[in-house]
C-alpha positions as CSV (number, residue, x, y, z in Angstrom):
1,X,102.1,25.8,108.3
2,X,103.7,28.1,110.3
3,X,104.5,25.5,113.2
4,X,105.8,23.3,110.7
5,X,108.3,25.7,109.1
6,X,109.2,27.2,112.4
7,X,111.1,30.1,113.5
8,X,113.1,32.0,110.3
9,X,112.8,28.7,108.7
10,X,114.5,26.8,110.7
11,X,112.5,24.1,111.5
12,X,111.7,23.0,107.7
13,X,115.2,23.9,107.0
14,X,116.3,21.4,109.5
15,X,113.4,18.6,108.3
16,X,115.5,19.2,104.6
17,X,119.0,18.7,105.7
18,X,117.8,15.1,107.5
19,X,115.7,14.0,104.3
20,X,118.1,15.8,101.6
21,X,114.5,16.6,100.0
22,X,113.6,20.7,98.6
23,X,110.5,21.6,100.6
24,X,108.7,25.0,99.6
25,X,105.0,26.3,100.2
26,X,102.6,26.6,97.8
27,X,101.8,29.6,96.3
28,X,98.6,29.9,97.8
29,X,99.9,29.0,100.9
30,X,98.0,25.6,101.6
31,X,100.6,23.1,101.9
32,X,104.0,22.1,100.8
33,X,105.7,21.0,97.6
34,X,108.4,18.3,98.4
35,X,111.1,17.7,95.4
36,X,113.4,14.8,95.6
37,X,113.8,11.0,95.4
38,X,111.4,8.8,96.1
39,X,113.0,7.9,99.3
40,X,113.8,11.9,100.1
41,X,110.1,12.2,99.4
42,X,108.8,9.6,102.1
43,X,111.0,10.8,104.4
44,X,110.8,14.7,104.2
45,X,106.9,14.0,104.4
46,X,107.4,11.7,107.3
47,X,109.5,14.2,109.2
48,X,106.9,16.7,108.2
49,X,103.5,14.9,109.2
50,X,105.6,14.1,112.6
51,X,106.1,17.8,113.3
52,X,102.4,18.7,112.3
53,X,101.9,16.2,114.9
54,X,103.6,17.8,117.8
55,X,101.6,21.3,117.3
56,X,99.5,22.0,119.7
57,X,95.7,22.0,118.9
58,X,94.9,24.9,121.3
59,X,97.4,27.8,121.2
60,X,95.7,30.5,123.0
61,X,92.7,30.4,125.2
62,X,91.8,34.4,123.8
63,X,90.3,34.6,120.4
64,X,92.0,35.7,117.3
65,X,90.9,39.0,115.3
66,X,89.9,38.4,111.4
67,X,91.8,40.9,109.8
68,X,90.5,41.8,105.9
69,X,92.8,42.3,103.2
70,X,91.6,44.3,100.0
71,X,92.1,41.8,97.4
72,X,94.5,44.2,95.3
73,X,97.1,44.2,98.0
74,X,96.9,40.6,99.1
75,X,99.9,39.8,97.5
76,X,102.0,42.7,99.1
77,X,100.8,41.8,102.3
78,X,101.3,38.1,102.0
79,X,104.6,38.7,100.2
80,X,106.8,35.8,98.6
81,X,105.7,32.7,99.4
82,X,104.2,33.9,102.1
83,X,107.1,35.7,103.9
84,X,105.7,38.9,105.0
85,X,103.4,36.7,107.0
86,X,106.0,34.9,108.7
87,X,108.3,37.7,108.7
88,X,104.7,39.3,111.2
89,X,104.5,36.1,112.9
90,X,108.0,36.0,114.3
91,X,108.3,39.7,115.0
92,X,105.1,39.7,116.8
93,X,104.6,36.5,118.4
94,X,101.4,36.3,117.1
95,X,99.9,33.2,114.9
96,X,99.3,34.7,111.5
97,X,97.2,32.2,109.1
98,X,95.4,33.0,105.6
99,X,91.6,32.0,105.7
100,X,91.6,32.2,101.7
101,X,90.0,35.3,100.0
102,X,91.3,38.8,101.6
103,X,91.2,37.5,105.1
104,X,94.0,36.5,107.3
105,X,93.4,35.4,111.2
106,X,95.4,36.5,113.7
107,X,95.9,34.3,116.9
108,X,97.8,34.5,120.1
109,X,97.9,36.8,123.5
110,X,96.0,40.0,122.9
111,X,98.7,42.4,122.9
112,X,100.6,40.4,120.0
113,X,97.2,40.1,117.6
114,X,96.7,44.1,117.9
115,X,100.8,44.6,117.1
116,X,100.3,41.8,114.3
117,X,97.1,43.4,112.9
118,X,98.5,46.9,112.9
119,X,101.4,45.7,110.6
120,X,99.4,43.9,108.4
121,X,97.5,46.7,108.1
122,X,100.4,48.8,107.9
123,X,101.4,46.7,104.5
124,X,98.4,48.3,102.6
């Protein structure tokens, strides 16, 4: 999802202004909710499929770290709509996805995962 909405928004920001379509994430972070037309529809989810297309399927060639979240702060850590994990992802560098449950993964040059980790961490 990440690749999809881009740095500070701007990518899914720039997939609304072409389709004049709303797009926001779920709440639990597993896809996107697309409000329009019909044709706004088909087109933001075009634009969207197109840019899922272009991400790369291997990132990093170092594995990521499987950071664990007690389940009473996920929300904190994840923040709105999943900000706070963007909001780590850009700072960082690092590739910040949610595995479901209290776990997050954490992807990307070694250096970047510990600095992402530590600030998830950090959020509890």
């Amino acid at each position: 999802m990440g690749f999809v909405i881009g740095k500070n928004g701007n990518t899914i920001k720039q997939i609304e202004l072409q389709s004049g379509a709303r797009i926001t994430t779920k709440s639990d972070n597993s896809g996107f909710t697309v409000c329009g037309n019909e044709e706004q529809r088909a087109c933001a989810t075009g634009l969207i499929n197109q840019t899922a297309a272009k991400m790369p399927t291997v990132r990093y060639t170092s594995p990521g770290q499987l950071v664990k979240i007690p389940s009473q702060f996920k929300k904190l850590v994840s923040g709105p709509r999943g900000d706070n994990l963007r909001s780590v992802s850009t700072l960082t560098g690092a590739e910040v996805s949610q595995l479901g449950g209290q776990q997050l993964y954490v992807t990307g040059p070694k250096k970047r995962v510990k600095h992402a980790e530590f600030l998830l961490k950090n959020k509890v």
